[in-house]
ZAMARGU-4260 file (C-alpha; in steps of 0.2 Angstrom, whole numbers, plus 5000, padded with zeros to 4 digits):
<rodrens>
0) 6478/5248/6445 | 6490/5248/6462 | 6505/5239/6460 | 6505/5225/6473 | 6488/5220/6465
5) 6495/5224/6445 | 6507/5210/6451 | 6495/5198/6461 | 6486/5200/6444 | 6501/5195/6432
10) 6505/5179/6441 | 6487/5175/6445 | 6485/5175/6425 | 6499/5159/6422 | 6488/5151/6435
15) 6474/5153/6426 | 6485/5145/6411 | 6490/5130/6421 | 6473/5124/6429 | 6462/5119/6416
20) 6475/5109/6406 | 6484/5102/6423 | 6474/5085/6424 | 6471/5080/6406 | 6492/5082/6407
25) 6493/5072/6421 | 6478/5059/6412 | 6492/5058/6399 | 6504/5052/6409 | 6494/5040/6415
30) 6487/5047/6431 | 6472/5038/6439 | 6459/5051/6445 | 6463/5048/6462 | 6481/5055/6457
35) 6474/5067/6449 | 6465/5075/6464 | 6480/5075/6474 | 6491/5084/6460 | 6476/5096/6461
40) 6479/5100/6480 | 6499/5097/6480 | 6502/5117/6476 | 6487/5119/6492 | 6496/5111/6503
45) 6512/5119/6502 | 6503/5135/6505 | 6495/5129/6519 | 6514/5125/6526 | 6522/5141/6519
50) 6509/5157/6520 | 6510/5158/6538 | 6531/5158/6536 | 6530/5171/6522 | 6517/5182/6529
55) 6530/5183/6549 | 6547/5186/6536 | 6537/5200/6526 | 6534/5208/6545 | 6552/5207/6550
60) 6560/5210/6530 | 6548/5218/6523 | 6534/5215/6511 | 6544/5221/6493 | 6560/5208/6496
65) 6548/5192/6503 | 6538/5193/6486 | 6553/5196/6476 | 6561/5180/6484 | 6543/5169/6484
70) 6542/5174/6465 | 6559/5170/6458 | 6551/5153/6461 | 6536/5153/6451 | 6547/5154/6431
75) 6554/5137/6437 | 6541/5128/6443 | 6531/5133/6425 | 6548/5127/6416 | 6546/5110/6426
80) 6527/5107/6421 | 6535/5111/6402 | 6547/5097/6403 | 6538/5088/6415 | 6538/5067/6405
85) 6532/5059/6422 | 6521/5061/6437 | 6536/5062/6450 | 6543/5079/6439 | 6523/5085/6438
90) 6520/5084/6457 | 6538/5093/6462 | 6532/5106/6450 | 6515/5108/6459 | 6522/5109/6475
95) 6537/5120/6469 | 6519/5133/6463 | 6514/5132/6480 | 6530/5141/6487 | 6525/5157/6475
100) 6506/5155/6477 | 6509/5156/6498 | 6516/5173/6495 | 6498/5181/6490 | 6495/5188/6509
105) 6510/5195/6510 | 6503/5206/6492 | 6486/5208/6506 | 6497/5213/6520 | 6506/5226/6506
110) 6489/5234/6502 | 6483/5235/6520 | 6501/5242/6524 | 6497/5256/6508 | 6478/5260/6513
115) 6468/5268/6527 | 6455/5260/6538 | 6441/5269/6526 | 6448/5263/6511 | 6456/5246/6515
120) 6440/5234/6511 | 6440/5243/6493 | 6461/5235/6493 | 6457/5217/6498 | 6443/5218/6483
125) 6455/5225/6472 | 6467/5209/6477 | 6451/5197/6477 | 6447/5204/6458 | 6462/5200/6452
130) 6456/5182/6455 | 6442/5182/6443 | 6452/5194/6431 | 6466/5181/6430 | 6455/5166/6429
135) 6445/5174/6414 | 6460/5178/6405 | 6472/5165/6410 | 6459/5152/6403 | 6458/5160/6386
140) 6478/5163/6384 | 6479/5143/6388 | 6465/5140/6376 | 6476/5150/6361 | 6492/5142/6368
145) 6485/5125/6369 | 6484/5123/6349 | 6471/5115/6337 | 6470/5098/6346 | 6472/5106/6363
150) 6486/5095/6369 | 6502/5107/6369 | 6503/5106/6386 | 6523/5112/6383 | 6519/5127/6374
155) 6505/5133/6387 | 6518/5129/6400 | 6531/5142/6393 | 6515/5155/6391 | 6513/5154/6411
160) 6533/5156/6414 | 6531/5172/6406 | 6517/5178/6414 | 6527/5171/6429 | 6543/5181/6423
165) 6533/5198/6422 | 6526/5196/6438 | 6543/5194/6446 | 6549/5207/6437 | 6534/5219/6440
170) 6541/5218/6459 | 6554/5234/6457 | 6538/5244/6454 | 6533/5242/6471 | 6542/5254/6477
175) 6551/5254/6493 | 6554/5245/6506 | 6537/5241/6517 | 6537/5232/6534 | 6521/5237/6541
180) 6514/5251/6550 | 6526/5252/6567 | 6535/5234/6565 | 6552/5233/6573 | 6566/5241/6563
185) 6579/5229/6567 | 6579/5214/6554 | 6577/5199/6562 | 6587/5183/6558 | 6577/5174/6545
190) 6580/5157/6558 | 6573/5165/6573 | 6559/5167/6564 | 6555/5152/6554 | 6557/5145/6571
195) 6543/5151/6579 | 6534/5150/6565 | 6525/5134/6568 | 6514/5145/6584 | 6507/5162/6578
200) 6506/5177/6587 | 6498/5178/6604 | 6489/5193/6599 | 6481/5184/6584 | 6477/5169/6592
205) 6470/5179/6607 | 6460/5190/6599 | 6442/5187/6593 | 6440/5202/6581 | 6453/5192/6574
210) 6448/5175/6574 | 6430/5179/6570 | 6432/5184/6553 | 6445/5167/6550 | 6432/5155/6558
215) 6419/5163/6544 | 6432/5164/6531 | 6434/5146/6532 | 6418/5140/6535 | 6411/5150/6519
220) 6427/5144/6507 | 6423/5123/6514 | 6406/5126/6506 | 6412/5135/6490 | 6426/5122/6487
225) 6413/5110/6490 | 6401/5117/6476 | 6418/5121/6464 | 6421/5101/6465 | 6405/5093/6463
230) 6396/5107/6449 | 6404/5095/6436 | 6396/5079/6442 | 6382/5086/6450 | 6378/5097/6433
235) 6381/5080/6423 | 6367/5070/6433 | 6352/5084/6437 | 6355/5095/6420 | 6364/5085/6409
240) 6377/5097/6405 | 6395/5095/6396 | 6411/5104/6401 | 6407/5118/6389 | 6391/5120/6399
245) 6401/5120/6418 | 6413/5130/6410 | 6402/5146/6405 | 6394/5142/6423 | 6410/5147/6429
250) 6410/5160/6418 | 6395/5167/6427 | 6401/5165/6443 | 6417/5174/6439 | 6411/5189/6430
255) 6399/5193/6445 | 6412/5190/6457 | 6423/5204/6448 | 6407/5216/6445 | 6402/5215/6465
260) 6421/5220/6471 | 6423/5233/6458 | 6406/5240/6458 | 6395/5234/6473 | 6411/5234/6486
265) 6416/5252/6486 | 6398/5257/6488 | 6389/5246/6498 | 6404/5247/6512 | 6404/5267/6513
270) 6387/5267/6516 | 6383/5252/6529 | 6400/5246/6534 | 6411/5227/6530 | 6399/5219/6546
275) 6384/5222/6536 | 6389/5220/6519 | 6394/5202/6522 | 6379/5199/6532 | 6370/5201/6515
280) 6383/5194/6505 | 6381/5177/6517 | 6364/5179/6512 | 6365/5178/6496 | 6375/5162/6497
285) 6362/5153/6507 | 6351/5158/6494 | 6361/5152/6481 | 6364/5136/6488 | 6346/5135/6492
290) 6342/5136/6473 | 6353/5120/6470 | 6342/5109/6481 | 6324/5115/6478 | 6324/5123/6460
295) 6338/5114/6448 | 6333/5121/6433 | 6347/5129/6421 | 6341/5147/6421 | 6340/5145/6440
300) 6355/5136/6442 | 6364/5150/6433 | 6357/5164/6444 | 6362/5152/6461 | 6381/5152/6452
305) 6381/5171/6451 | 6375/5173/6468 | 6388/5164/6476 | 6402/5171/6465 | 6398/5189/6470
310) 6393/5184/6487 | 6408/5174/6491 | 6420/5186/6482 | 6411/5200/6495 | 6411/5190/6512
315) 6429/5188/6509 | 6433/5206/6505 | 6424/5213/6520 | 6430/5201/6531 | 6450/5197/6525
320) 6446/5219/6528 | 6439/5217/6546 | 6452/5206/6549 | 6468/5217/6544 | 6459/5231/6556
325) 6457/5222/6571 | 6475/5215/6567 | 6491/5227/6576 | 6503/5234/6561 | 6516/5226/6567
330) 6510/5208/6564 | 6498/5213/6550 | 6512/5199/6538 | 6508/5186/6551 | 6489/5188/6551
335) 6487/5188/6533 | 6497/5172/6532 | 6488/5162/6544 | 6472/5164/6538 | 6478/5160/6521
340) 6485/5144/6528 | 6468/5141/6538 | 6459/5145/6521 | 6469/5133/6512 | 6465/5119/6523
345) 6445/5124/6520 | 6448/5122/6501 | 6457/5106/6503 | 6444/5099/6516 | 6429/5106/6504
350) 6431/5093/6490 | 6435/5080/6499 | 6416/5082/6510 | 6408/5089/6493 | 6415/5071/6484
355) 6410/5060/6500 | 6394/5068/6500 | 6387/5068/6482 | 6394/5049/6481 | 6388/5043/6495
360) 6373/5053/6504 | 6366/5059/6488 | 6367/5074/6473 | 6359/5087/6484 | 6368/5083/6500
365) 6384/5096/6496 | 6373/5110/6494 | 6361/5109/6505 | 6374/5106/6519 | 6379/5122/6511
370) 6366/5132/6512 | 6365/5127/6533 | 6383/5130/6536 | 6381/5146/6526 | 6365/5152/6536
375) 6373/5147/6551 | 6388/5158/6546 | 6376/5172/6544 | 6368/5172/6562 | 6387/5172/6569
380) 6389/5187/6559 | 6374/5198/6564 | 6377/5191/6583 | 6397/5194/6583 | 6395/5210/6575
385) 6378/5218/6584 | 6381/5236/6589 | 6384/5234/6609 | 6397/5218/6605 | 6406/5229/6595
390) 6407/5242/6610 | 6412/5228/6621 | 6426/5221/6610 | 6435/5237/6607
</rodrens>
């Protein structure tokens, strides 16, 4: 396993700790569930504000030294949540996550830096695996750590500062110092750049190989985070499942998430191109959500889950891919970063439309608004990427 994504994999694994117990911690200390959905999204927030900072540092400091200094954050936020005996200590440690959880681009921008053009779709799914690895075995660490009445909420906190520890530490085997492929030399003053941070690139902004791939990214993570949020609910009302039931869902969904970037990726992608493989995988979303609204049965249900875990985890592979390609070297930092920002605000506005919608307009309404926003993703992808637009945009 590469380094960059052995210590996205480390870190990701104490998240994968902390999110399952997070709000029957905060339920403890008498959070209201409206509370508990903002504690949920503080840590997103912060990334929304932060990625695009760390990702223009990593392209004037290098990548090694920002993701050193993002993760000599995460042990302390996890040694807050530990000692955490009110609300006010558990948000500051939630958004103290966030300032190491916006650093994950920079850990893309690192793989792009460190792979060809061939080859680079194959390192955005080995980052993207590390997702599904970490929140396969972060859950079951917590579970162990958790105890017998599943209430050490302390004891699990201390497991994800060590994973935390690791994954800081895990930073001196990245090896030297990478600024991307023809960035300046000279370092500039970290002021200058936080200064401008609040605008990206012109070349970014400007560019529609860039901004294509964003613009889908979004749209397909709003209707994923809108399923993520309402499965519970949804599942409760249509199937009558528990949280065992929801939680093997995810299970599912996971496992073919990690099976399609390790197995399908690699050679799907060498043999019809990122365009075309996410074309399919966009496909397989819509089908997915499809099966929510017109055949909600629990063996059906099961295959729509493992639809859209593999073909989310693909759409993003190829296009987070398309996106560092059509992105200059030098700014590679700075792309990564807005489009984890961007991406961050889809998965915060995704629940909110996914919990209006199955409350107010009815159980079927957040998927089947996904399955159109996710067929109408895939007729920008084969229109954006046909052969002669191609030609024309290059």
């Amino acid at each position: 396993m590469p380094a960059p994504v052995l210590v996205a994999l480390t870190y990701l694994v104490g998240l994968g700790i902390v999110y399952p117990f997070l709000p029957f911690q905060a339920l403890a200390l008498g959070a209201s569930p409206l509370t508990v959905s903002l504690l949920l999204v503080t840590d997103t927030a912060v990334v929304l504000l932060l990625a695009p900072l760390w990702g223009r540092l990593s392209d004037h400091l290098g990548r090694r030294r920002v993701i050193f200094i993002a993760l000599a954050t995460a042990p302390f936020a996890n040694l807050l949540l530990a000692h955490a005996d009110g609300l006010a200590l558990l948000f500051l440690a939630r958004a103290c996550a966030g300032v190491s959880n916006a650093v994950i681009p920079v850990i893309q921008a690192l793989v792009a830096d460190r792979t060809c053009a061939r080859r680079r779709v194959c390192g955005m799914a080995n980052v993207n695996s590390a997702y599904g690895l970490a929140f396969i075995i972060g859950p079951l660490v917590g579970t162990l750590l958790l105890g017998d009445a599943g209430d050490d909420y302390r004891s699990a906190a201390f497991g994800a500062a060590g994973f935390a520890v690791l994954s800081f530490m895990l930073t001196l085997a990245l090896g030297r110092e990478d600024r991307g492929k023809g960035a300046a030399a000279a370092v500039v003053p970290v002021a200058v750049v936080a200064a401008g941070v609040a605008l990206p690139p012109r070349r970014i902004v400007l560019a529609p190989l860039c901004l294509a791939p964003i613009a889908l990214m979004a749209v397909l993570s709003f209707v994923y985070a809108s399923m993520d949020s309402t499965l519970g609910l949804w599942s409760q009302r249509v199937l009558a499942w528990d949280a065992r039931d929801v939680s093997l869902a995810f299970t599912l969904a996971g496992a073919a998430a990690v099976f399609s970037l390790w197995v399908l990726i690699p050679r799907l992608c060498s043999r019809f191109g990122e365009a075309r493989v996410t074309a399919g995988a966009s496909a397989a979303m819509g089908l997915g959500f499809t099966l929510f609204v017109l055949w909600p049965v629990d063996l059906v249900i099961a295959l729509a889950l493992m639809l859209l875990g593999a073909g989310i985890a693909m759409c993003l592979s190829c296009l987070q891919a398309l996106l560092s390609k059509a992105a200059p070297d030098s700014v590679q930092g700075s792309a990564m970063g807005l489009n984890h920002a961007v991406l961050s605000f889809a998965r915060i506005l995704g629940p909110v439309w996914g919990g209006f919608a199955l409350g107010s307009l009815g159980v079927g309404w957040p998927y089947l608004t996904g399955a159109l926003l996710t067929f109408a993703a895939l007729g920008v992808v084969i229109w954006f990427y046909r052969p002669e637009a191609r030609v024309l945009q290059s």
